[in-house]
N, C-alpha and C positions, 0 to 999 in steps of 0.2 A: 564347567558352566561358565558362560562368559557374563561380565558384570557390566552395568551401564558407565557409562565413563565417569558418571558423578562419583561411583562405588571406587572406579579403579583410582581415584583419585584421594580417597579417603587413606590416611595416614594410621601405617601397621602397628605403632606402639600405643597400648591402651585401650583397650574393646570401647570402656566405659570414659573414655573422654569426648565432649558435644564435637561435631561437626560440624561448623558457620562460615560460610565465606563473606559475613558481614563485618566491616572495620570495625574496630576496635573502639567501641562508644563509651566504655568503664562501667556499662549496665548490665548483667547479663540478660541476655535474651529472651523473650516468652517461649516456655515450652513446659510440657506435662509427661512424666515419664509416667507418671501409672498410667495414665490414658495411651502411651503407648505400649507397655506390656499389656494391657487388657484388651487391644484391638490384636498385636500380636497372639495371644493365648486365645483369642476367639476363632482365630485361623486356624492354629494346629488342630482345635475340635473341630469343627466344621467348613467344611467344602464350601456352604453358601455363604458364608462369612468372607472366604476369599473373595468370592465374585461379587458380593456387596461393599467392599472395601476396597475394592479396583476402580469403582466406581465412582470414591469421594478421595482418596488417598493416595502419592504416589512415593515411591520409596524414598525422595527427597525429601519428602516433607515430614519424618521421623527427625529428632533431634542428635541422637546418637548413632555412630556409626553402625554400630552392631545391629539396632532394630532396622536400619535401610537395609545391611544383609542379611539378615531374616527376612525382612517383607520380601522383598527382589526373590531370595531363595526361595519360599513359599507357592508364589505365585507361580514358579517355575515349574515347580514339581506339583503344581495343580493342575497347569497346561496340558502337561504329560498323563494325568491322571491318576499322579502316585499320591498316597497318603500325606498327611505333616504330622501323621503323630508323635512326640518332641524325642522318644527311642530312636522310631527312623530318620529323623530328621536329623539327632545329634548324627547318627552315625552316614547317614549323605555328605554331612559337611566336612566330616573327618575326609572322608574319599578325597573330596573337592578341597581341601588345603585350609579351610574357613573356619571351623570348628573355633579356635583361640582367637581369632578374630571376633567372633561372640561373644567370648567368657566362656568357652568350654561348655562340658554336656551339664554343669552344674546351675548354671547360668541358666542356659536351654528350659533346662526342668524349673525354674524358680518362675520362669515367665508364664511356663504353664499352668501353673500354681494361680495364675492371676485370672484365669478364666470364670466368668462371671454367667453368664447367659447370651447364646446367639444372638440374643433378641437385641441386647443393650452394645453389640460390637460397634453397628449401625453408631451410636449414639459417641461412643468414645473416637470412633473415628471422624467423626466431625469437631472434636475440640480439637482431635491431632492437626490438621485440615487448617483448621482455624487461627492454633499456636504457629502454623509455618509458613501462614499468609501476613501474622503479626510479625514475627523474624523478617522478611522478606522485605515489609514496608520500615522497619526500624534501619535494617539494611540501606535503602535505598535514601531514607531519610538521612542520616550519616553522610553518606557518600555525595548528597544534594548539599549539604553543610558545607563538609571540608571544598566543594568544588565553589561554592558561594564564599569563603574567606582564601583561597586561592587567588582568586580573581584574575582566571588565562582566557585568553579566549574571549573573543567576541561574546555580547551579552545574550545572540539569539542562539550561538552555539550551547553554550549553557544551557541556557532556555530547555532548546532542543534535547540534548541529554539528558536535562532532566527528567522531561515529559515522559522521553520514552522509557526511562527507570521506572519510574509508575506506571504506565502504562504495562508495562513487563509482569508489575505485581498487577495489576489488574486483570490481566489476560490469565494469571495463575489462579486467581479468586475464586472461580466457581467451580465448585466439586460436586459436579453432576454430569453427566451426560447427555442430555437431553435436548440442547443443541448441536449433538456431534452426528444426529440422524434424523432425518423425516422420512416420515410417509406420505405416499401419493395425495392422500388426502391431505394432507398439510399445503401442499405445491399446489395443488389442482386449480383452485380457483384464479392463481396467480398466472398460470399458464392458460388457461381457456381465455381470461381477458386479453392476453397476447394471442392467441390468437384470431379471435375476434375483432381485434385492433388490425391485425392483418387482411382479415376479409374484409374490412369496409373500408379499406382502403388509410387507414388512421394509425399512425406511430404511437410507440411507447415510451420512447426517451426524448433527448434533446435534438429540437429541429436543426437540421444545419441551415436551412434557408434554400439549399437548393432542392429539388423536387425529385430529379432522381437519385439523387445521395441518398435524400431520407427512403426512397419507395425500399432500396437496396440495402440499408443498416435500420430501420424503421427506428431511427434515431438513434444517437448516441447515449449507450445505458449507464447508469450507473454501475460503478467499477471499474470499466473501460477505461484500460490505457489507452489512448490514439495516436499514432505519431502520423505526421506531416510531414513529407522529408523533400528535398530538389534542390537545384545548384543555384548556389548565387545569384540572386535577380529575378529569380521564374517566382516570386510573389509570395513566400509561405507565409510571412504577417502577415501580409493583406488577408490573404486566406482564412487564418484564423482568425482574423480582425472579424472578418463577414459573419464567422459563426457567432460570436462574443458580441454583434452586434444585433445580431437575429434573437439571440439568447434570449438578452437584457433591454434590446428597445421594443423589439414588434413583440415580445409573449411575457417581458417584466419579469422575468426570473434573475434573480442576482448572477455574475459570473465574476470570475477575478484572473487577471491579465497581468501574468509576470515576465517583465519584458528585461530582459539582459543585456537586449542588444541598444535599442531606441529609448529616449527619454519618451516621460509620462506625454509631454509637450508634442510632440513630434505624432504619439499617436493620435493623441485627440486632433487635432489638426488635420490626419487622414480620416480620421473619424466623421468631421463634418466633411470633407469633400463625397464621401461615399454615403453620406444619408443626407446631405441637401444637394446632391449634383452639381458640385460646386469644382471648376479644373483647380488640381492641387497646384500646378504654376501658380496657378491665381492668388492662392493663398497662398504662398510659399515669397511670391513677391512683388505683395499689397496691391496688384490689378485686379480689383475685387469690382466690378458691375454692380448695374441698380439692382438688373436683374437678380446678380448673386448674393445681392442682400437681404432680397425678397424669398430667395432661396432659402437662405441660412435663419431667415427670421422663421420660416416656418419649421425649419429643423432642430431648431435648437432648444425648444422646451421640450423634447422627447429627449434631446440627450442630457438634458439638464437630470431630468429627473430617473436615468437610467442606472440600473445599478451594477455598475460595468466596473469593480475597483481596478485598478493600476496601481502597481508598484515596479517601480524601477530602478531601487535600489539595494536589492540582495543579490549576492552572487555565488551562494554556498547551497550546497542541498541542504544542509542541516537547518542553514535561517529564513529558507522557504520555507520547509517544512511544518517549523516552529510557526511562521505566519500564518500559511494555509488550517492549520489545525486551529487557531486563534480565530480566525478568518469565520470558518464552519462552527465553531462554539457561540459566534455573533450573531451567526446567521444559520442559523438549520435549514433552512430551502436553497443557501447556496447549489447552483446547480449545473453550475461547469466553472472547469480551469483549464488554463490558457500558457502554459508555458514555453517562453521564445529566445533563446532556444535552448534544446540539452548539450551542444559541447560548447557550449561558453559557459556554462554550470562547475563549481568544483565542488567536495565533496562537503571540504569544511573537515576539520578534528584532524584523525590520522588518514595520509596519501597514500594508498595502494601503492605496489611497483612498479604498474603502469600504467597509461593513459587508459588501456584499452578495457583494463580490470576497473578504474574508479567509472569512467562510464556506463560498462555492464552494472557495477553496482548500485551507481545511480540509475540507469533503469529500471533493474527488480525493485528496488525501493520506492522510485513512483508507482509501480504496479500496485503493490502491499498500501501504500498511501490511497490511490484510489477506490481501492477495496475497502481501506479501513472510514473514510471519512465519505463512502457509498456515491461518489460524481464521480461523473468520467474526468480526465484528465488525457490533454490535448498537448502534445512536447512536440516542438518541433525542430527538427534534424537536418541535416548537410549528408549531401550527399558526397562520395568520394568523385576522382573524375572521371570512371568506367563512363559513364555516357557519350561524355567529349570525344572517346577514343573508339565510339563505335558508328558506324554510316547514318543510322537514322536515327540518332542521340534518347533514344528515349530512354529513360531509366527504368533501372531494376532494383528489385529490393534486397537483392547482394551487394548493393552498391553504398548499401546504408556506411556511413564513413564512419571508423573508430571500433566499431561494435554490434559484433553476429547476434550477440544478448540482447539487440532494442529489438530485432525481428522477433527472436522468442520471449520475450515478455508483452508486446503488443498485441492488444487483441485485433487493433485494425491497423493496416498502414498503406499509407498512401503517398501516390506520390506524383507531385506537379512536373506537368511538360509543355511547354510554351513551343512551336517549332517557329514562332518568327525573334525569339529572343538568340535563335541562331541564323536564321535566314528573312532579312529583313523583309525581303520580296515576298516572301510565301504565300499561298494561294490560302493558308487556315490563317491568313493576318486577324488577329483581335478574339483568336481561337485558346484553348489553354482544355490540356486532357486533365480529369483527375483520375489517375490511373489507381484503382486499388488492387493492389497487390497482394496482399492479406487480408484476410476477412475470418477470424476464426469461427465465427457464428454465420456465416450466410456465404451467398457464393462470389467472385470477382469479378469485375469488368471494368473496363473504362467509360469514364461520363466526360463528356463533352461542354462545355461549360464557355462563353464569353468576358475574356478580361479585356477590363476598362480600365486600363492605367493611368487614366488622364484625371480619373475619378477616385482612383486606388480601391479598387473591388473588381469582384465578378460576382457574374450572376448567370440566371437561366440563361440557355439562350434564346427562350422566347421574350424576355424582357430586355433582349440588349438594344 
């Protein structure tokens, strides 16, 4: 029989010494041994005991070694359809090398001894359940202690760590199932409004601002990773800027813009030249018209009051992370994030071996981030020089630089192609493709799109 690694891990001297990988806090633990020999003894009499106890309990969550290899054991030889009567069971485990790892057939028999009523298994297994969700938070408490008078590490790396130690016991907390499956009926409604949203023409997620983008992703969903990717210069802020500002100005929904590369200053700056049509020369140096005053007076109580946050001051995934989760607890309609870019990002705590692994890792980890905190999440990426090196330059999504991983975690990706940012003359001047590349949910194309660099955006091309 093969054991779960937490099993194989469990130390051979002493059946009946606890099993914690909690530090050392001079308390002992919460935990209930009758309540676990009475969930155990309710298994070797009964079949549905097993399967009711699979349900709220996992062999970790027993205090002593020997009941994780009884439960684990049990459950195994239920799968198969064999008995646990504590006879056959001592003598499976002799087979199996595990018998004195118990307490022998002596041991065996005393626990069955504990058997009370099927009925009340249910019942003891929810203290069991209960005692290894309190071990687990004592655990994590400790470990948030000593890493608090330690004092390494940045304050949001901390932070960070911590969150996700609780977080960990949080996700361990519920012992049911009952989010691990729906039924049609449960979806149905959620799916007929999409598609309904589809027939009349109307999206379900967040607008990008251009018109066929949205006809073709019918917005950007929650959960959705997005990457943005293109060489040097071909506009990816800007781009994202566009969406962040479509977001936040024209439909008032919160976004938040983590910018690695440009200070806070710099954006907002682009920011009025692209919502009061103002040439960013202009601003850039102080030849500001009556005209552009007139401009910017009308633009700027919308962006006053936009809720577009910036920060441009982390540079670790761990103390974004830390913020964006802070960020979403402020704000629950938070409804898009904007990050520029992913390989100026490091990981923060411990360095991978290589550049190519902390990237991959940071990109599943924004995947799982945008799932866990339900907004899509917008990264934007560098492309390698495979374009450069081909005749009609446009990029591909093998060209993603660093990391095959941001392809396969992305649910969309996209990618900018300007052809007069290499041929000044070109006949598509003030043209710019958004090529989508990946599209996991719908199908690919390129959109056609007009950049205003003078403005720092694009737009339709019917409004250029």
């Amino acid at each position: 029989m093969t054991l779960l690694p937490s099993q194989q891990a469990i130390p051979a001297a002493g059946y009946d010494e606890p099993y914690t990988d909690a530090p050392d806090s001079g308390r002992p633990p919460p935990y209930d041994l009758d309540a676990e020999r009475t969930v155990l003894a309710g298994m070797m009499f009964s079949p549905q005991a097993v399967m009711d106890c699979e349900e709220i309990i996992r062999s970790e969550d027993y205090y002593l070694p020997a009941h994780q290899i009884l439960h684990q054991f049990m459950v195994g030889r239920y799968a198969k359809g064999l008995p646990n009567d504590w006879r056959l069971l001592g003598d499976a485990l002799e087979q199996e090398g595990l018998l004195a790892r118990v307490g022998g057939r002596i041991e065996v028999m005393k626990i069955s001894n504990a058997f009370e009523t099927a009925v009340t298994v249910h019942h003891y297994a929810e203290i069991v359940h209960r005692k290894a969700v309190f071990r687990r938070l004592a655990a994590a408490g400790v470990s948030i202690t000593q890493a608090g008078f330690a004092c390494e590490g940045t304050v949001d790396e901390v932070l960070a760590n911590a969150a996700g130690e609780i977080a960990t016991v949080a996700e361990g907390a519920s012992n049911t199932d009952e989010h691990d499956f729906v039924l049609p009926e449960d979806v149905l409604p959620d799916a007929l409004l999409h598609i309904e949203q589809a027939r009349t023409g109307g999206i379900s997620g967040i607008a990008t601002g251009f018109s066929d983008l949205d006809e073709l992703t019918m917005g950007l969903q929650p959960g959705q990773l997005i990457v943005i990717a293109g060489r040097p210069g071909m506009g990816k802020s800007t781009f994202a800027m566009d969406i962040a500002r479509n977001c936040s100005i024209k439909h008032g929904i919160p976004s938040a813009f983590i910018s690695l590369e440009m200070p806070a200053r710099e954006l907002i700056t682009r920011l009025i030249s692209a919502e009061a049509t103002v040439g960013l020369h202009h601003l850039r140096s102080g030849q500001v018209t009556d005209e552009d005053r007139a401009r910017m007076a009308r633009a700027l109580p919308a962006i006053r009051e936009a809720q577009l946050h910036i920060n441009d001051s982390e540079k670790t995934y761990s103390s974004i992370q830390s913020k964006l989760r802070r960020a979403k607890a402020k704000r629950p309609n938070l409804g898009l994030i904007v990050l520029d870019y992913l390989q100026l990002m490091r990981l923060g705590g411990h360095r991978p071996e290589s550049r190519e692994k902390e990237v991959a890792e940071m990109s599943s980890s924004l995947k799982m981030l945008a799932k866990e905190l339900n907004v899509p999440i917008i990264a934007l990426a560098q492309l390698n020089r495979g374009p450069e090196m081909r005749n009609d330059k446009k990029p591909m999504v093998s060209d993603l630089r660093e990391s095959g991983a941001i392809e396969q975690d992305a649910d969309i990706v996209m990618l900018l192609h300007r052809e007069d940012a290499y041929e000044k003359e070109s006949p598509r001047a003030g043209e710019a493709d958004i090529i989508v590349g990946k599209h996991r949910n719908g199908p690919t194309a390129t959109i056609t799109v007009a950049f205003q660099g003078h403005y720092s955006r694009f737009t339709d091309m019917g409004q250029a």
